[in-house]
N, C-alpha and C positions, 0 to 999 in steps of 0.2 A: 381129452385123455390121449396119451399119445401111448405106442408098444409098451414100453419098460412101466408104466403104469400097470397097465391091463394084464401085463406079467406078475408082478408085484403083489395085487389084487387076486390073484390067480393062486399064488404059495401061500398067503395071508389065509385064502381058503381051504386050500389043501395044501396041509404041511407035509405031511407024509411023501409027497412026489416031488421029489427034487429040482430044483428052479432051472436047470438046464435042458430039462426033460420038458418043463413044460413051457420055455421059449421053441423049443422044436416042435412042440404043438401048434404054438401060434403061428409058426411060420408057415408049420402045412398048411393049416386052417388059412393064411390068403396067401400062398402060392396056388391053392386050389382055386379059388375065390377067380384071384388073376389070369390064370387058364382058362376057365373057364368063359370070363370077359373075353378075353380072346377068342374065342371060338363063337364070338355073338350070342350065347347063350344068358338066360338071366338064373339069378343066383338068389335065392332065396330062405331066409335062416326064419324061421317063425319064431315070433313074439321078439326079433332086431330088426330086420328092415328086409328089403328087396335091392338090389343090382343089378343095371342094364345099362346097356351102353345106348346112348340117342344121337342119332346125326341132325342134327340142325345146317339150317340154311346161312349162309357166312353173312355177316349183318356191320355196318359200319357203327361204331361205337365213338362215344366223345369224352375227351379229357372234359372232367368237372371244373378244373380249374379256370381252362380259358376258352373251353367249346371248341377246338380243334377236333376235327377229324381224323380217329384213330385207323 
């Protein structure tokens, strides 16, 4: 599902609030989301998911095609 879906889906349920109104919703809703990644914090919506940002250790990786070293 990509934004203009989830927007879309959004008027479908509430007709009454105008679709401009509620693409400026969505945006707060992850510009917040994104600040707050920023700020290392994790982001948590119940009963959608959890967000966190994880540093991993850098790993060499291989093309499938020919086993090169990425």
């Amino acid at each position: 599902m990509v934004k203009s879906e989830l927007v879309q889906k959004l008027c479908n349920m509430h007709p009454n609030i105008l679709r401009k109104d509620i693409e400026k919703i969505v945006d707060i809703i992850f510009f917040e989301i994104i600040e707050a990644l920023y700020r290392d914090e994790a982001v948590e919506i119940r009963g959608f998911g959890r967000f966190k940002i994880v540093m991993r250790k850098a790993r060499i990786g291989r093309n499938p095609k020919n086993s090169e070293a990425v």
